[in-house]
C-alpha positions in Angstrom: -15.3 13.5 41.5 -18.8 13.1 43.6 -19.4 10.3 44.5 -23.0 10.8 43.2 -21.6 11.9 39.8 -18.9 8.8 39.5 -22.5 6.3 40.2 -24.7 8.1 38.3 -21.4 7.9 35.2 -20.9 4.0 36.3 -24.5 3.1 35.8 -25.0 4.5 32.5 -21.8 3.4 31.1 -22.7 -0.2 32.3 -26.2 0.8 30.3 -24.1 1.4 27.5 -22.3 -1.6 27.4 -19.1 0.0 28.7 -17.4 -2.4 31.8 -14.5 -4.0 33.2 -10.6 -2.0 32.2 -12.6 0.5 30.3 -15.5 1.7 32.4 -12.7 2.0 35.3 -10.3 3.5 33.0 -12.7 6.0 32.0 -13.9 7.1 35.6 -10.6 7.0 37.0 -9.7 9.6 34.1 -12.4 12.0 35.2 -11.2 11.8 38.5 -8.1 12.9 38.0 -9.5 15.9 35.6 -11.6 17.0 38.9 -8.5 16.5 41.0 -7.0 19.6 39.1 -10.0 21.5 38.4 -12.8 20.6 40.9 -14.8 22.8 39.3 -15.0 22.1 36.0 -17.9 21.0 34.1 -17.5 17.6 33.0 -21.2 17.4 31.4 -24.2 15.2 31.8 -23.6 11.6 32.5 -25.6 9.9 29.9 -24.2 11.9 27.2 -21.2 11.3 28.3 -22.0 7.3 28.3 -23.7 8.0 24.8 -20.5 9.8 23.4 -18.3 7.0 24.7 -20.6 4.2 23.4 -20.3 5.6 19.8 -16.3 5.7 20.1 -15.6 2.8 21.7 -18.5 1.0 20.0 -17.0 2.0 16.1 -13.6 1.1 17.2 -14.6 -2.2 18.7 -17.1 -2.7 15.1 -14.3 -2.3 13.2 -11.8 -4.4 14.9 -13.9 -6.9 15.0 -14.3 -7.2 11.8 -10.3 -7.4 10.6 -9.9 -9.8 13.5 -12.3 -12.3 11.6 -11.2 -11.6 8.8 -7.6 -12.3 9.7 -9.0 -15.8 11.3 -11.2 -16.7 8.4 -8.0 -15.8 5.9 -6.1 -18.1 7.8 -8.5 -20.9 7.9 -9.4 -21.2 4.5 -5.8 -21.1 3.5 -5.5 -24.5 5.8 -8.4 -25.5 4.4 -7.0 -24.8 0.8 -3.9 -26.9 1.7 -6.6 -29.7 3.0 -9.0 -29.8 -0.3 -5.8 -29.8 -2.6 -4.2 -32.7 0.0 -7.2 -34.9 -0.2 -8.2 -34.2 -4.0 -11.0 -36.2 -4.6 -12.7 -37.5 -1.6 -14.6 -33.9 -1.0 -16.5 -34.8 -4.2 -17.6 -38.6 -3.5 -18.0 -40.7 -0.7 -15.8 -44.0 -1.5 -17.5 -47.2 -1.8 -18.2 -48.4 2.0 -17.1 -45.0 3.7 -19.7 -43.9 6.7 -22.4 -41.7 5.4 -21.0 -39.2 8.2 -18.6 -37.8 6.1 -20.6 -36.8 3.2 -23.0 -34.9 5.3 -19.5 -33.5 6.6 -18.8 -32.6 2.8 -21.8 -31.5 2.1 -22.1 -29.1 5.3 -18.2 -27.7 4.9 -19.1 -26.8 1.0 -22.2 -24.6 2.0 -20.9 -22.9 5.3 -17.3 -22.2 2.9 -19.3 -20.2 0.9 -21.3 -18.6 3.4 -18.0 -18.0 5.3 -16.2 -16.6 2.8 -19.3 -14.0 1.5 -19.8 -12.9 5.5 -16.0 -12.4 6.0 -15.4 -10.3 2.4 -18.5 -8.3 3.5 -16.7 -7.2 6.9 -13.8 -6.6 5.6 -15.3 -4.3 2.8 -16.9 -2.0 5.3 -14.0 -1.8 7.3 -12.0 -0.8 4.5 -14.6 1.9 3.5 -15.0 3.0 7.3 -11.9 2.6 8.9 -10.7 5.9 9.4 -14.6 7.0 10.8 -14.5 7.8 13.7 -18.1 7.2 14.8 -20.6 5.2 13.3 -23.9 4.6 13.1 -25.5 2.1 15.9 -27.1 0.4 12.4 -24.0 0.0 10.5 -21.5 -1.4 13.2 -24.5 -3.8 14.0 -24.0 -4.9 10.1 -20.6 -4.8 10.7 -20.7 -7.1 13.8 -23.1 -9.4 12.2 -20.8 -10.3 9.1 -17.9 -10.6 11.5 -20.1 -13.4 13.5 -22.1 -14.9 10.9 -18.2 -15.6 8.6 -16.5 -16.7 12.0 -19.6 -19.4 13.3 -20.3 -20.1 9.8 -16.4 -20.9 9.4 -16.0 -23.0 12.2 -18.7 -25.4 11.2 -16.9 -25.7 8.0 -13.0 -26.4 9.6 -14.8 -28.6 12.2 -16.4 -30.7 9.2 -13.2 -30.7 7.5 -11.7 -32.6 10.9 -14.5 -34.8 10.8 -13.9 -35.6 7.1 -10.9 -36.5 8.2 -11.7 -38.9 10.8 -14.2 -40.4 8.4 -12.4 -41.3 5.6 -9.3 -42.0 7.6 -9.6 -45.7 6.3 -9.7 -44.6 2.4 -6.8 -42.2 2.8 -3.4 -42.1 3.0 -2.2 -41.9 6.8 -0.5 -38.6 6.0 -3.1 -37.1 4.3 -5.9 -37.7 6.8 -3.5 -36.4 9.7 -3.1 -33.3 7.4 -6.6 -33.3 6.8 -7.6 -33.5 11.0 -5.1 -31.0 11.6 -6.0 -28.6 9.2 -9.4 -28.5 10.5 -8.6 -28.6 14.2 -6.4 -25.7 14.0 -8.3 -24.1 11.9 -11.5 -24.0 14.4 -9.1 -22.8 17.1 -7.9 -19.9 15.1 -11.6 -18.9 13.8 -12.9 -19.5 17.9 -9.6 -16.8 19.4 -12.0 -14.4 16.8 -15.2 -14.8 18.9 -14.0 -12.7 22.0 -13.2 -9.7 20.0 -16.9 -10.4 18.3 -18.3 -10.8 21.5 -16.9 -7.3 23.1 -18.3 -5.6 19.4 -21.5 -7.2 19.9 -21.7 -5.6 23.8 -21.1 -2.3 23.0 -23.0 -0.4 20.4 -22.6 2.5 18.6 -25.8 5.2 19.8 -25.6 7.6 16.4 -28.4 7.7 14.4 -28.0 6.7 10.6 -29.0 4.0 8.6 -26.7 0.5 7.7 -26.2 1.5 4.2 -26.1 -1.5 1.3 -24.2 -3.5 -1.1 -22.9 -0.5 -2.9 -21.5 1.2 0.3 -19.6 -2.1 0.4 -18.0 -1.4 -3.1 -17.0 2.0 -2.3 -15.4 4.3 -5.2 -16.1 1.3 -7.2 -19.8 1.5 -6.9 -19.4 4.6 -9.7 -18.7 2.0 -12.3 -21.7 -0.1 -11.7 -24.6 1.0 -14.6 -27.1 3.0 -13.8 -29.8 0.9 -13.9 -28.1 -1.5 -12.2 -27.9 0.8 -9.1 -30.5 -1.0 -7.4 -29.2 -3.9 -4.9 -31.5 -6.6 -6.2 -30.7 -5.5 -9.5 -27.4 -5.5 -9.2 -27.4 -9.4 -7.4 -29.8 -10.9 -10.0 -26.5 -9.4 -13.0 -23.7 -11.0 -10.2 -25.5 -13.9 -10.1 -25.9 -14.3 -14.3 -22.0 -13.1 -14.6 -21.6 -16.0 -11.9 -23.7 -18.2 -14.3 -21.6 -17.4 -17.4 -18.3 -17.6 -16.4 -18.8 -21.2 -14.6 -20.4 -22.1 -18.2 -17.5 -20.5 -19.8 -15.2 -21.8 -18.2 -16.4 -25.5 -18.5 -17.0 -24.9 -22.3 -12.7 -25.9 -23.0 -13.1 -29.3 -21.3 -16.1 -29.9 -23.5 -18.3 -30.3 -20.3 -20.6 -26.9 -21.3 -23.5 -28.8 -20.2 -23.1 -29.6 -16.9 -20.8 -26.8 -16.9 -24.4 -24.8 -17.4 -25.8 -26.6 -14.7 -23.9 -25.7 -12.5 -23.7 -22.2 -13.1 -27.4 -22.3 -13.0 -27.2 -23.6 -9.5 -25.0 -21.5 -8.3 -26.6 -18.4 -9.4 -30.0 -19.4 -8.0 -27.6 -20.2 -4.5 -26.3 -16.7 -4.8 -29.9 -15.3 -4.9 -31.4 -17.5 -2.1 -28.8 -16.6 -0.2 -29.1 -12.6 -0.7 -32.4 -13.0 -0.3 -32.4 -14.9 3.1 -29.9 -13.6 4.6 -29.2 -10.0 2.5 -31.0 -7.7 4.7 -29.7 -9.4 7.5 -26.0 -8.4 6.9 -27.2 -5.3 5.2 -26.4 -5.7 1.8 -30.1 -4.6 1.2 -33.0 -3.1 3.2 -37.1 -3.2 2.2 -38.1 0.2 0.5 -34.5 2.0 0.7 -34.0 3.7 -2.5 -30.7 4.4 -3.5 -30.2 8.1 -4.8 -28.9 8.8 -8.6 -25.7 10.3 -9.2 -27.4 13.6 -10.3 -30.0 13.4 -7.7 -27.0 13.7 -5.1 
């Protein structure tokens, strides 16, 4: 390989994103190409950074996102195992405990929720894309993004379930709080061995043109069965969040609690559409003025 050709490659894979094992692996690779056939065409350099941004960038997108979701699976099952453990306490503070550990409460019910939505999201798209081979730069941002904001939004939650621990420690069994601290401390070191796989996604980028796509490229095959005039992705959250209303209202109704039961399920829906309206378009479940076509207009 020139040596003019091998810089003017290195510095547009570094462009790209492309460094370290990879970038060498890749120039050491055409090297060895020109060692049989020095004179072969091996193309212009920045499409040849371009084309190896997309490939690496969609594989890197996509592991990224089944690496968080692996972490996040595995921290809200020790978190699970925590709530259960603890029963009561992450619903009221006990007479005399430190204020700290309601705001911990408070914080690890919100960013559980948030968690949870980011990291189904990822793992959605990666079920629908994972045997693309390149993606669009918009999409495996989306991806990416879901993969960071259900890892960092997870970690708050497992490190205020350690801090609940600590908290309450006095009001608690000693077992239970040790299972309680634990369960949170592992579970922030499982979700943080995610955020180096995030981190290499988030460097490298797919280049391909295309657009993120929405909630119903989430759902897939399944996205057939939603109505028709439904098919709209602030249609369809305003009908998840009233389903989301009704059930928690159903399901109240046996204890003979349908009131608060109501009010609840109120709350929640009106959380569900705060949060696909703050942070929606963000992690691409929607996006301003994107119509979606009609099964006959496809």
């Amino acid at each position: 390989m020139s040596a003019s050709f091998e810089a003017e490659l290195s510095r547009e894979l570094t462009a790209a994103g492309i460094t370290g094992r990879v970038r060498r692996r890749i120039l050491d690779e055409f090297a060895d190409h020109l060692a049989c056939d020095p004179q072969a065409s091996l193309g212009e350099p920045r499409a040849l950074a371009r084309q190896f941004a997309d490939e690496v960038g969609t594989t890197r997108a996509l592991r990224a996102a089944l690496i968080a979701f692996a972490a996040l699976a595995f921290a809200g099952i020790l978190f699970a195992v925590a709530v259960v453990t603890a029963g009561p306490l992450f619903g009221a503070r006990p007479k005399g405990a430190p204020v700290s550990g309601q705001i911990a409460t408070a914080l690890a019910v919100v960013f559980s929720q948030i968690s949870f939505v980011a990291g189904t999201l990822a793992i959605l798209r990666w079920v629908a894309r994972r045997r693309v081979g390149v993606l669009p730069a918009a999409e495996a941002t989306v991806i990416v993004r879901r993969a960071a904001v259900g890892v960092l939004a997870g970690i708050v939650t497992t490190a205020c379930l350690a801090i609940l621990g600590i908290a309450y420690r006095s009001w608690l069994p000693a077992a239970t709080a040790t299972v309680v601290v634990i369960a949170g401390t592992v579970g922030t070191v499982a979700l943080l061995a995610s955020l180096p796989a995030i981190w290499e996604a988030a460097r490298v980028r797919p280049v391909a043109d295309g657009d993120a796509g929405d909630v119903f490229d989430d759902l897939g095959e399944f996205a057939a069965l939603v109505p028709r005039p439904l098919r709209r992705p602030w249609r369809f959250a305003v009908a998840v969040s009233i389903i989301v209303a009704a059930v928690i209202t159903l399901v109240a109704v046996p204890a003979q609690d349908a009131f608060d039961g109501a009010a609840r399920g109120i709350l929640d829906a009106l959380l569900c559409m705060a949060g696909f309206a703050t942070l929606g378009r963000y992690l691409g479940l929607w996006a301003p003025h994107k119509e979606r076509l009609r099964p006959e207009e496809a």
